[in-house]
C-alpha positions as CSV (number, residue, x, y, z in Angstrom):
1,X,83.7,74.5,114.9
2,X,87.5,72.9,114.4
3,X,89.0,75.2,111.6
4,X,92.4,74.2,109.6
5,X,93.4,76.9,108.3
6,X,96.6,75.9,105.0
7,X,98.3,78.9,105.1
8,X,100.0,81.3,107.9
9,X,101.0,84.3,105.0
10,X,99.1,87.3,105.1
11,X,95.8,86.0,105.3
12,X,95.7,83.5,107.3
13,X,97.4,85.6,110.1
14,X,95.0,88.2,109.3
15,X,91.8,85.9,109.9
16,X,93.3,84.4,113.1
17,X,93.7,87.6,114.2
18,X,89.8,88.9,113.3
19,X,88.4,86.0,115.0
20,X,90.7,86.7,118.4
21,X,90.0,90.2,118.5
22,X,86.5,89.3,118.2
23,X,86.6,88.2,122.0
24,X,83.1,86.8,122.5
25,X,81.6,86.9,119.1
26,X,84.3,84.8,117.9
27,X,83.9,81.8,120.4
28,X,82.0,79.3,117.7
29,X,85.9,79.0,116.7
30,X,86.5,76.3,119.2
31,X,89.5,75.0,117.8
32,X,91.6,76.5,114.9
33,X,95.0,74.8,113.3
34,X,97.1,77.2,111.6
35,X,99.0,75.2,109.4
36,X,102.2,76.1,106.9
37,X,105.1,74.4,105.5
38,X,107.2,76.7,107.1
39,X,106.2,75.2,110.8
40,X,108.3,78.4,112.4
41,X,106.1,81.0,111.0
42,X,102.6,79.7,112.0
43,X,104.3,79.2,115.5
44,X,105.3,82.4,115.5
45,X,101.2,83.5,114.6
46,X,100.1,81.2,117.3
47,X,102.3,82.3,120.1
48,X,101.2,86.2,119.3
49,X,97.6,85.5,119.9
50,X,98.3,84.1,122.8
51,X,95.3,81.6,123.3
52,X,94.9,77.9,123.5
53,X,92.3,77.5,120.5
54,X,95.0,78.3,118.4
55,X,97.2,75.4,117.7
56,X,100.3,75.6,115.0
57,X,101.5,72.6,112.5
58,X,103.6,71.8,109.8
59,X,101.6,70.8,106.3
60,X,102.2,70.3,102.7
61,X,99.6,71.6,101.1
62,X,100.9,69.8,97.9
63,X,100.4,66.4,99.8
64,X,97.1,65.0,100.0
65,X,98.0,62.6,103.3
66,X,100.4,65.4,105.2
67,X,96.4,67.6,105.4
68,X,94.9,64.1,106.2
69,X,97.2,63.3,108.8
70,X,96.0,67.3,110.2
71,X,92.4,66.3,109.8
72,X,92.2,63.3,111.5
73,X,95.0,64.6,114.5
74,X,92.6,67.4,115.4
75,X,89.0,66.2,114.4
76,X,88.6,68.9,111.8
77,X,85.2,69.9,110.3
78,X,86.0,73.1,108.0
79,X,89.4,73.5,106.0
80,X,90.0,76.8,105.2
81,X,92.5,77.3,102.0
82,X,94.5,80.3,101.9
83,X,97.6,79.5,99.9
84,X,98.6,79.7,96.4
85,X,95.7,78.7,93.9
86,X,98.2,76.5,92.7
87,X,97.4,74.1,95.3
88,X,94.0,74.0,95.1
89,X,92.4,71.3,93.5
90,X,94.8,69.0,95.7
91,X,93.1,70.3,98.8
92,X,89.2,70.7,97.3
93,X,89.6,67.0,96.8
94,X,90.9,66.3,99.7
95,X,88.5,68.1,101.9
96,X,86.0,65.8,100.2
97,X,87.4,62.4,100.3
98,X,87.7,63.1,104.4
99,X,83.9,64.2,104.6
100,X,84.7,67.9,105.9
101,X,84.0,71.6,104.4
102,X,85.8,73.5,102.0
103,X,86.7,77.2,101.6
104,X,89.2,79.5,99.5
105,X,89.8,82.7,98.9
106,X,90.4,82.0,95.0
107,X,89.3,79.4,93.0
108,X,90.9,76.9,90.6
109,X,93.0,78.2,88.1
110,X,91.7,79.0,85.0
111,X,94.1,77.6,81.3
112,X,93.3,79.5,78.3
113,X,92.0,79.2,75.0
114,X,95.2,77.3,73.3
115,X,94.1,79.0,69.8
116,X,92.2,82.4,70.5
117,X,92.8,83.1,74.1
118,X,91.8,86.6,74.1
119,X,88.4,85.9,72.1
120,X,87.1,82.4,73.8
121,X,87.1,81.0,77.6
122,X,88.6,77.1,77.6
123,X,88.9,76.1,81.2
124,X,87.9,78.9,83.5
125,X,88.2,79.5,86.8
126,X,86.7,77.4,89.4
127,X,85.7,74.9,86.9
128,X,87.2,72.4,88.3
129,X,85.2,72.8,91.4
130,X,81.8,73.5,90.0
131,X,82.4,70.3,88.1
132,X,82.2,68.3,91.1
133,X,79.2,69.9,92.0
134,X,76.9,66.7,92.6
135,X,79.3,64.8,93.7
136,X,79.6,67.4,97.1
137,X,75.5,68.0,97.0
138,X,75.7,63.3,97.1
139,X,77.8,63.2,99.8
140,X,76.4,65.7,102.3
141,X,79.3,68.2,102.4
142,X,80.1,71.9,101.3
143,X,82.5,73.3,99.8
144,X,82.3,77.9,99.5
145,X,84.6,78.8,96.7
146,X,86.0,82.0,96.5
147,X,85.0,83.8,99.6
148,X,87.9,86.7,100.4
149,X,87.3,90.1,99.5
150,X,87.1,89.9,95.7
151,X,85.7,87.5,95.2
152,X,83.2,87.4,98.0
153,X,82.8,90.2,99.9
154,X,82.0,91.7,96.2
155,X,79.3,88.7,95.8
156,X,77.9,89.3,98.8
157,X,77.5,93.1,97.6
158,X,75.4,91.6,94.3
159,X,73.4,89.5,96.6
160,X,72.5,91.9,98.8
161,X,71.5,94.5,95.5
162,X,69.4,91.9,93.6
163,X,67.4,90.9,97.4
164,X,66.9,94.4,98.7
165,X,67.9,97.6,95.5
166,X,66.9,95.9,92.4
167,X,63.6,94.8,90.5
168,X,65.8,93.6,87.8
169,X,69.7,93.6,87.3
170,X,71.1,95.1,83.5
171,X,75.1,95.1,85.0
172,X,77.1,94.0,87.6
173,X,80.6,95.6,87.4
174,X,83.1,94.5,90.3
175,X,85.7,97.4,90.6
176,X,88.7,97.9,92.8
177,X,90.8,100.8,93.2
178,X,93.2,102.5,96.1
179,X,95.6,105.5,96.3
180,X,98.2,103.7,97.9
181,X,101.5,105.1,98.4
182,X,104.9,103.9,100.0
183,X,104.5,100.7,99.5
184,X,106.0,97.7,97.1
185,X,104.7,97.0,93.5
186,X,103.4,94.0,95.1
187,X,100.5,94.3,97.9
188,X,99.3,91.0,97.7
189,X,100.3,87.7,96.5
190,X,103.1,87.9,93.8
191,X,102.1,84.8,92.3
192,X,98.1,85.0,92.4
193,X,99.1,89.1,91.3
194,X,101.1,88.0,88.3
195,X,98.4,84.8,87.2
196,X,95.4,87.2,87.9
197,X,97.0,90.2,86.0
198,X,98.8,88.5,83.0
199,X,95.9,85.8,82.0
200,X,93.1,87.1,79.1
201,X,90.6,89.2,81.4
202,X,86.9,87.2,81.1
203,X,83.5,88.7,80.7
204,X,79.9,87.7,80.7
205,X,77.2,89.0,78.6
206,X,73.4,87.7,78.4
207,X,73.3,85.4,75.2
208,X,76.4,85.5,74.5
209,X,78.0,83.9,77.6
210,X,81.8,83.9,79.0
211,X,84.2,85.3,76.3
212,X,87.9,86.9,76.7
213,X,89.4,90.4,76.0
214,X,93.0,91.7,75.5
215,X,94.8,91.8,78.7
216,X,94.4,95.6,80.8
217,X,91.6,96.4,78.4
218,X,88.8,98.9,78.1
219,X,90.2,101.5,80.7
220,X,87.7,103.8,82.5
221,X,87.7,106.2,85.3
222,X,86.3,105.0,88.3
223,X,85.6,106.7,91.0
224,X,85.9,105.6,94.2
225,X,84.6,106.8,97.7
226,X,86.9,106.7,101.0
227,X,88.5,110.3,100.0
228,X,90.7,107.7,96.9
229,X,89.2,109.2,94.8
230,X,89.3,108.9,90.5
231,X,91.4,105.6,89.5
232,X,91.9,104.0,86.2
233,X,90.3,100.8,86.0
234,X,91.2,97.8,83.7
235,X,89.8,94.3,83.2
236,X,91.6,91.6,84.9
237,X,90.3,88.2,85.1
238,X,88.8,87.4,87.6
239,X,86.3,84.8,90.0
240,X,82.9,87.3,90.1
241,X,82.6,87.1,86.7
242,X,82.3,83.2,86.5
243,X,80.4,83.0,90.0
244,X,77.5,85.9,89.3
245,X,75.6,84.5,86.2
246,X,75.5,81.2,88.0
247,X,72.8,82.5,90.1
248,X,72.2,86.3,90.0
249,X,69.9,86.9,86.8
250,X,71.5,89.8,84.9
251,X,72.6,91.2,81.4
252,X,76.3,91.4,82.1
253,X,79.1,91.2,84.4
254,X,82.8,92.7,84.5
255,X,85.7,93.2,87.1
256,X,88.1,95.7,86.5
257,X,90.7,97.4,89.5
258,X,93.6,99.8,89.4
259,X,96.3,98.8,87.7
260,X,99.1,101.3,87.8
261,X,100.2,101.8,83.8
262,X,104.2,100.9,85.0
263,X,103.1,97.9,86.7
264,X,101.1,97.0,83.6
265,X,104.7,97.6,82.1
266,X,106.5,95.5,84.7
267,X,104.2,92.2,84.1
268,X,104.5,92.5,80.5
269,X,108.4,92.8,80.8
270,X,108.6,90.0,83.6
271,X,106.5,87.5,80.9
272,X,108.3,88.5,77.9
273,X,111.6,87.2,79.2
274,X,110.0,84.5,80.7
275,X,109.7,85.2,84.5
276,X,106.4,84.6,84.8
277,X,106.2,81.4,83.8
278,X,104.7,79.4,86.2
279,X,104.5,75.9,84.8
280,X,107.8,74.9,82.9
281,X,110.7,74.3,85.5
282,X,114.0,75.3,85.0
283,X,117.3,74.3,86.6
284,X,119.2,76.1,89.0
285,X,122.7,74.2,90.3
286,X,121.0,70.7,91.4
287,X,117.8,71.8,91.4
288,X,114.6,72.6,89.6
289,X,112.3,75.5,90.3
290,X,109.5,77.6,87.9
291,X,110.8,81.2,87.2
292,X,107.2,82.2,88.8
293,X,108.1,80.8,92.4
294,X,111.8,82.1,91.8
295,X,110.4,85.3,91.6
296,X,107.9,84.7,94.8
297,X,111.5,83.8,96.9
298,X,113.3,87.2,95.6
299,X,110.9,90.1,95.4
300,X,110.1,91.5,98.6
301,X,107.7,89.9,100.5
302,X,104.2,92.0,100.3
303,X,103.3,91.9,103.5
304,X,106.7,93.4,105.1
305,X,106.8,96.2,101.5
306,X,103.6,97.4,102.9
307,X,104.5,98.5,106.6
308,X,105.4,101.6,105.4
309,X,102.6,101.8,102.9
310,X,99.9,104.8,103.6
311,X,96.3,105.3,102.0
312,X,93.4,102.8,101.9
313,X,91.7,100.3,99.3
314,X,88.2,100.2,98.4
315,X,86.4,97.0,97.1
316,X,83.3,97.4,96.2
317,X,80.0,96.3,93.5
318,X,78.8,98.7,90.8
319,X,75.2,97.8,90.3
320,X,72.9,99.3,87.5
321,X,69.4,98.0,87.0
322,X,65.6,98.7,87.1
323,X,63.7,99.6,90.7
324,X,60.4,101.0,90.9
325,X,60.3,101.6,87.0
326,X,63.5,103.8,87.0
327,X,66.8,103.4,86.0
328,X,69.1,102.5,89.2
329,X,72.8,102.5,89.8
330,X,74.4,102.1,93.4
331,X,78.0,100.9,94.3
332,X,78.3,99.0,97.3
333,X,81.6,98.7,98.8
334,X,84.1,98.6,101.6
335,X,87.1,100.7,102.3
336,X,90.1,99.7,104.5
337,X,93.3,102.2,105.4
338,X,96.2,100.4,105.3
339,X,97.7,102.0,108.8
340,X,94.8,101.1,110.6
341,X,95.0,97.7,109.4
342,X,98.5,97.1,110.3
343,X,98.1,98.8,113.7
344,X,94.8,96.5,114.3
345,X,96.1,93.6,112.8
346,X,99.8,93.5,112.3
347,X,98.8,93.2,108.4
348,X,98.3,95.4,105.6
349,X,94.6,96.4,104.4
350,X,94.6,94.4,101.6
351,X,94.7,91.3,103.1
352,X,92.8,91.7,106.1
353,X,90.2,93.1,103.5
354,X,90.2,89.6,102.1
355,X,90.1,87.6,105.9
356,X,87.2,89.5,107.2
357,X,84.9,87.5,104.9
358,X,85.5,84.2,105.3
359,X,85.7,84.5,109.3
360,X,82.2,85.8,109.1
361,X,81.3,83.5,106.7
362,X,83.1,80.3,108.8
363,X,80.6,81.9,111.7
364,X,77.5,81.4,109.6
365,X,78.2,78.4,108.5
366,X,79.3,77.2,112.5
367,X,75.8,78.3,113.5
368,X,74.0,76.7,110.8
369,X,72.5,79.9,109.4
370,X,74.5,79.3,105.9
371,X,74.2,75.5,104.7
372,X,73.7,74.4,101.3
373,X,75.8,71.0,100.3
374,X,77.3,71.3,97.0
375,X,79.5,73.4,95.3
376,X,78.8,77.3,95.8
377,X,79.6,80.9,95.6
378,X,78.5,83.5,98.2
379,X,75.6,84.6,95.8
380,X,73.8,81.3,96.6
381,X,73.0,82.6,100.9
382,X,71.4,85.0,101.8
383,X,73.8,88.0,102.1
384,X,71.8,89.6,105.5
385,X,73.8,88.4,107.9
386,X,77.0,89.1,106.5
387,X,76.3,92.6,105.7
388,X,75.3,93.1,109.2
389,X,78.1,91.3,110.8
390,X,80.8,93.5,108.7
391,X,80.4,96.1,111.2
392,X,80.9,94.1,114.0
393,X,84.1,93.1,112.7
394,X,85.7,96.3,112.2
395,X,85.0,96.5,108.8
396,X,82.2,98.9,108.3
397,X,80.3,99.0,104.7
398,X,78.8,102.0,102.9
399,X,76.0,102.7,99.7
400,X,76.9,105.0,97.2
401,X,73.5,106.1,95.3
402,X,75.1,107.3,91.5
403,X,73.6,109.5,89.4
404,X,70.1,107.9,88.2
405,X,66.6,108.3,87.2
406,X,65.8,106.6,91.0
407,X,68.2,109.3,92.6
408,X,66.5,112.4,91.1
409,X,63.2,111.1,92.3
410,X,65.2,110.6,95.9
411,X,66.5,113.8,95.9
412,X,62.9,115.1,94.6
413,X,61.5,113.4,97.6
414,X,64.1,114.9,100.0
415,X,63.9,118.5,99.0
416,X,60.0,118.6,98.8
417,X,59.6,117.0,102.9
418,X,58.2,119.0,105.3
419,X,61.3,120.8,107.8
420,X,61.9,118.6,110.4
421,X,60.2,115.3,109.3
């Protein structure tokens, strides 16, 4: 497969580096581009791994024929979008009017309800995409939306539950948490941190459908395995909630992660004087520039903050439901240290976290064991192979049996076998 991947940040130097590492298991990548508008930093990426696949170029990810040009210079079957959400409806539509497949890490942006936006949805994430749906399924092509970590590696999680743990689903609760220390306020994306964080939190209840909360709602104690231990979770909007019901037939669906209560503080502050404005432009000497991507150019860039960062992050899928007649609740999940990460990978754990899964994915889908034309989320494959390829990549996963009806009759099971069978 010929990969472009738009993006050399944090993620697209961590997935470069997964599927070079991978020695053998990573040849279906015959050919990848790494592309970013600063030219010097995906040279820098491509000269560090050292092998021919890996080919560097300058693109504008806000310029429809500057990918074309990209697409057609290097034959290109499978774009790979890991910038800004900003830019991505200009490169979904792209991708399709040049035939190829389409992947991101997070989907269209979501706008919210102009009247009650922390009771009803308007446009919610990935919207835009879905809505184009038969138009991708017409032409023959494919187009996986939000396929990092969360979403995706979490969807793949509530796949893999509803196939293999569950007669029937009652919740599917995404939740995120990590005892991070050292580090910036920032370990990801300022931008996607601050639209993610700051926009009314969506949730999806059988019969009642998509509706909105108040912003860092409905905390709870979570937790999480990994030696993190307990973390306050709150509800943040986010892409599992809108890709789950699609498919997955359930009563209700949630994300909540760890938001630290002064960095609740700091979000609210940075929107109240209007710094996190991401639309509206304002001028600065002879030019124009929205506070938002000010603020991306000043605060210290995640990826460098977290060098120094210790701990791990956990992402995982809190799944309750019915098996065998008894109540049944498991979490599913991932954890990633930070050191290792950055000693593997030269990036911090949060990122490479969201890489792994679209490599592995991308491998699938080379091989022809994932293909489905359309528009589609993770829960829409069967979630085998990835679960057994997350291993393979470094990134091992675990099953957390909670307290349940179906564990006590485990345990039951356990304590009444015969010694030594």
């Amino acid at each position: 497969m010929k990969i472009l991947i738009i993006g050399a940040g944090g993620v697209g130097t961590s997935v470069v580096q997964i599927i070079k590492q991978a020695g053998s298991e990573g040849a279906w990548a015959e050919k990848v581009v790494i592309s970013d508008y600063n030219l010097a930093r995906a040279e820098l990426v491509a000269k560090e791994l050292g092998d021919p696949r890996f080919v560097a170029e300058k693109v504008d990810a806000s310029d429809a024929a500057s990918i074309t040009a990209l697409i057609k210079k290097h034959d290109i079957e499978w774009v790979l979008n890991v910038v800004e959400p900003a830019f991505n409806e200009n490169i979904f539509d792209t991708c399709f009017e040049n035939g190829v497949g389409y992947m991101d890490c997070a989907m269209t942006l979501s706008y919210k309800h102009p009247d009650d936006p922390y009771n009803k949805v308007h446009i919610k994430l990935g919207d835009y995409q879905f809505e184009r749906h038969e138009a991708w399924e017409k032409k023959g092509i494919m187009a996986l939306v939000g396929s990092g970590v969360e979403p995706g590696m979490a969807d793949v999680f509530t796949a893999y539950a509803n196939k293999h743990l569950f007669d029937e689903i009652d919740e599917v609760n995404v939740r995120d948490g990590d005892n991070y220390e050292n580090g910036g306020d920032f370990g990801f994306s300022v931008w996607t941190t601050i639209e993610e964080c700051l926009n009314p939190p969506v949730i999806w209840e059988k019969g009642r459908g998509w509706f909105t909360t108040e912003r860092f709602s409905e905390p709870e104690i979570f937790s999480f395995p990994g030696g993190i231990g307990d973390v306050e979770v709150v509800n943040v909007e986010h892409e599992e909630v809108m890709l789950v019901p699609r498919v997955i037939k359930c009563n209700r669906v949630t994300f909540k992660y760890g938001v630290p209560p002064d960095f609740r503080k700091l979000l609210l502050h940075l929107e109240s004087v209007g710094m996190a404005e991401a639309k509206q432009k304002i001028k600065v000497g002879d030019s124009e520039i929205a506070p938002r991507d000010f603020l991306v150019k000043v605060v210290p860039s995640p990826v460098e903050s977290s060098n120094n960062m210790t701990g791990a992050g956990c992402a995982g899928t809190w799944v309750t439901g019915k098996k065998d007649g008894l109540c049944r609740s498991v979490y599913l999940y991932q954890v990633a240290d930070n050191q290792d990460c950055i000693k593997k990978y030269g990036t911090n754990s949060v990122v490479a976290q969201t890489a792994v899964t679209p490599v592995i994915m991308m491998e699938l889908i080379a091989k022809g064991i994932w293909k489905l034309n359309g528009v589609h989320g993770a829960e829409s494959f069967d979630p085998d192979p990835v679960v057994e390829r997350f291993a393979k990549y470094g990134f091992p996963c675990g099953l957390r049996e909670m307290d349940s009806e179906y564990a006590e009759k485990i345990a039951e099971k356990a304590l009444l076998a015969p010694i030594g069978k």
